[in-house]
N, C-alpha and C positions, 0 to 999 in steps of 0.2 A: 161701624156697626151700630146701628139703634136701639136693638133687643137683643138680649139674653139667647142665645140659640136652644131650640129644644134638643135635650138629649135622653128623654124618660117619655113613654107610654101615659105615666102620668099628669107631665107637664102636656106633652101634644091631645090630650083627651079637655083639657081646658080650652083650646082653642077652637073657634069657627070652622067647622068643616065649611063650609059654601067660601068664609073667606080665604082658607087655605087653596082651594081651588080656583079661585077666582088669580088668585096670586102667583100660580103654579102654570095655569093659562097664557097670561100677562105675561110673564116673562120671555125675554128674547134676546138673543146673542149683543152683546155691550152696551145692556140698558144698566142706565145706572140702579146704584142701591133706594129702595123705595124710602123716603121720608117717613117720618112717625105719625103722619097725617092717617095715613094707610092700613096701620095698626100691628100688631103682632102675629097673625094670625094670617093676612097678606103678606106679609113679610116673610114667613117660613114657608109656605108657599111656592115665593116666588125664589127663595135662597134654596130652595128643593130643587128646583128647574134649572137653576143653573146650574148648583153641584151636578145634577144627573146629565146635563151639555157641556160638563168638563169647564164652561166659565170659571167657576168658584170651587176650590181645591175641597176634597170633603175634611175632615177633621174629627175630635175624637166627639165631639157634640154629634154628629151627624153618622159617625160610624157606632156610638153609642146606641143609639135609635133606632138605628137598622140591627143590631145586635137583640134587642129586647122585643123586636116586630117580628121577627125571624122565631125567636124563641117562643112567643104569645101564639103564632102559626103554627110549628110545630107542636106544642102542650094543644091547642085544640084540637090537629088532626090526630092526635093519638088519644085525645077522649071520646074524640065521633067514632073511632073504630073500635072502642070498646064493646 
């Protein structure tokens, strides 16, 4: 692994949206792991894509993440229905 995987709303808010998508894209069943040429931000990206295609096992970085996205949606939808 190259980077630190995101596991905070906070860490993932520093990174490139276009390159997270760009990365997320790209990815495809038994492409290897992107080099640090690609960046951090392609990189989580593209480690999204394949955790979500079952390639890459999720883990507590990634169950972390989805835990605190989950939670950030919920506290909005119950402040718009205020």
């Amino acid at each position: 692994m190259n980077f630190a995987p995101v596991s905070t709303l906070a860490d993932l808010e520093t990174l490139d949206d276009e390159q997270i998508s760009e990365g997320y894209r790209s990815a495809e069943r038994g492409d290897p792991e992107p080099g640090p040429n690609r960046g951090r931000s392609f990189w989580h990206g593209w480690r999204n894509r394949m955790i979500d295609m079952g390639e890459l096992p999720g883990d507590d970085a990634s169950r972390s993440l989805a835990r605190e996205y989950l939670a950030a949606q919920r506290q909005q939808r119950a402040s718009e229905g205020k």
